[in-house]
C-alpha positions as CSV (number, residue, x, y, z in Angstrom):
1,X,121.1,86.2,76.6
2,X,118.7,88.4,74.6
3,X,119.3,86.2,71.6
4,X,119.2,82.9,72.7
5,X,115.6,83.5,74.0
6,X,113.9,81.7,71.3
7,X,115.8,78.7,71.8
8,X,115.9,78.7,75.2
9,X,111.6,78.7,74.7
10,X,111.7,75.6,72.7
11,X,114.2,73.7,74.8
12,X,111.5,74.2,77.8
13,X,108.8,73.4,75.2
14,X,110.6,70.2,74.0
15,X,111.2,69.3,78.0
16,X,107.5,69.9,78.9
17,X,106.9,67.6,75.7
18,X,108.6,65.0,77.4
19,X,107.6,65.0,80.7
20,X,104.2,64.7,79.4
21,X,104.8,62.0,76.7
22,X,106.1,60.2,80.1
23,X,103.3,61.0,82.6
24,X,100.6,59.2,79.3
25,X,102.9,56.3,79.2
26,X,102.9,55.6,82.9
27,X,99.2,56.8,83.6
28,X,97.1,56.2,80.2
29,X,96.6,52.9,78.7
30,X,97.8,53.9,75.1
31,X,100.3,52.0,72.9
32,X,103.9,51.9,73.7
33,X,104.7,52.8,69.9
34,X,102.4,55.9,70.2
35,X,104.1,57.1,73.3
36,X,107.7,56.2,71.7
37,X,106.8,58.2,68.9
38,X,105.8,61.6,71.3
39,X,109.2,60.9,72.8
40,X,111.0,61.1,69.8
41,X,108.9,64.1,68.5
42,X,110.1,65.7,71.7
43,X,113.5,65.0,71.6
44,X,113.8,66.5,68.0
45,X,112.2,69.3,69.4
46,X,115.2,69.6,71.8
47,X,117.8,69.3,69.5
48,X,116.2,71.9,67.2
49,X,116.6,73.8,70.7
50,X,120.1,73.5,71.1
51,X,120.8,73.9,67.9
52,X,119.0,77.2,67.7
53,X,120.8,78.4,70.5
54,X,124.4,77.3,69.2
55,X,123.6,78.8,66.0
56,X,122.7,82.3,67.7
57,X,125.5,82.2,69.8
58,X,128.4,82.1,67.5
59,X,126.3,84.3,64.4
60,X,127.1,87.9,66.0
């Protein structure tokens, strides 16, 4: 668990990422492109989460 910590930190930075790229779509009058573009940002942000974690799981 000790060395999946720093992708377990950018999964929960990536989901906070989202949630908020949501909340300024539905409360913000901004352009759908701009927010589909945070969305995507965060997502790759999750990825690069998972793939952190995967990549520190099997390296022992």
């Amino acid at each position: 668990m000790k060395k999946n910590k720093k992708g377990i930190i950018t999964l929960i930075i990536g989901a906070i990422a989202l949630v908020c790229s949501l909340l300024v779509n539905r409360y913000l009058e901004i352009d759908d492109v701009f927010c589909v573009i945070l969305m995507i940002i965060s997502l790759v942000i999750e990825v690069y989460g998972l793939f952190q974690i995967i990549k520190d799981t099997y390296n022992n």
